[in-house]
N, C-alpha and C positions, 0 to 999 in steps of 0.2 A: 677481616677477610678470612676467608676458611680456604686450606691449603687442600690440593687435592692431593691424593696418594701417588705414588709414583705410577703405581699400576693403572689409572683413570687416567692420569697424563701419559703414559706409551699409551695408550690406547686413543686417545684424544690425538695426538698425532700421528698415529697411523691412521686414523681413519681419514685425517685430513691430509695425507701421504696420496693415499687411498685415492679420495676423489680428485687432486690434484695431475697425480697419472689419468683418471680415466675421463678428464676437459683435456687432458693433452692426446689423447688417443682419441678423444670426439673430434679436435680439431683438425686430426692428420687424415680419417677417414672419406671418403668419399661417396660409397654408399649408405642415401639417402634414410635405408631402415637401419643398416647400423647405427650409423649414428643418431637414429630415435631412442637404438636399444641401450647404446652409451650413455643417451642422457636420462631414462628412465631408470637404470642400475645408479646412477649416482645420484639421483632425486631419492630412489629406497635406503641407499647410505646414509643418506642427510636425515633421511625420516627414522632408522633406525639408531643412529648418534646423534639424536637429538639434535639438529643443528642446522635445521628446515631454513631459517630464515636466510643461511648461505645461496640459496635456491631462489628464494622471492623476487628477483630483480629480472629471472629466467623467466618469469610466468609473464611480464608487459609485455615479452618477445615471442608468445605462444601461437599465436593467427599464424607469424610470418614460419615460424618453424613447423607446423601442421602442414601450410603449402608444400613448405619446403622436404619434409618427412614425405607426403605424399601414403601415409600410413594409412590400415584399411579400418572401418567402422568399430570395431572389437577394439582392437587398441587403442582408436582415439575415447572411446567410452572409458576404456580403465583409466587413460595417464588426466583425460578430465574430472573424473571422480576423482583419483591419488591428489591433484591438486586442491580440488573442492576441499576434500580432507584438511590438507596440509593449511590451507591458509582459515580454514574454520579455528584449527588450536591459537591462531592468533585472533584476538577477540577486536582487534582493532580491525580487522581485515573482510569480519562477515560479510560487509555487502559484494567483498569480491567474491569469498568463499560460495556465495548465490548467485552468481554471474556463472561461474563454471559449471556449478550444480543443474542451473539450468540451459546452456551447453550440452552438460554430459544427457539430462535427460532428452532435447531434443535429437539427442542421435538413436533415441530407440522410433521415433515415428518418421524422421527424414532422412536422408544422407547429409553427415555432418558436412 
């Protein structure tokens, strides 16, 4: 087992500090674009410390939270793309990784 350095571990726990406070400040909010904009900062967390698959269990729950975001064309094309992304680096995941990708592209010819 390879030990990480102390410096990877604070950081490895603040960034799960990190997104810990910002599910607790998604949870307390009310409005509906904040809290799209909570869960998309803490989706770019997970994507930037590597630690996406924290996330994956968020994307079965996607349809109801788009209603529920109630968010405009623009944003729903990026956090579908972001997604698209994020579950393509998981190789076990492609056919979903093209589910969103084709999502994301349907929102440039219809409204999503």
């Amino acid at each position: 087992m390879l030990l990480q350095s102390p410096k990877v571990q604070t950081k490895v726990r603040w960034q799960n500090s990190y997104a810990e406070s910002l599910f607790n400040l998604y949870n307390q909010l009310e409005d509906p674009y904040s809290r799209f904009y909570v869960y998309l900062s803490s989706l770019n967390l997970a994507i930037n410390g590597k630690v996406t698959e924290h996330a994956l269990p968020s994307f079965k729950q996607m349809e109801s939270f788009l209603k529920e975001w109630n968010i405009g064309v623009s944003d729903q094309r990026q956090l579908l793309l972001t997604i698209s992304n994020v579950l393509k680096e998981h190789k076990s995941l492609a056919k979903e990784s093209f589910k969103f990708l084709t999502k994301h592209l349907t929102c440039f010819s219809v409204i999503c």
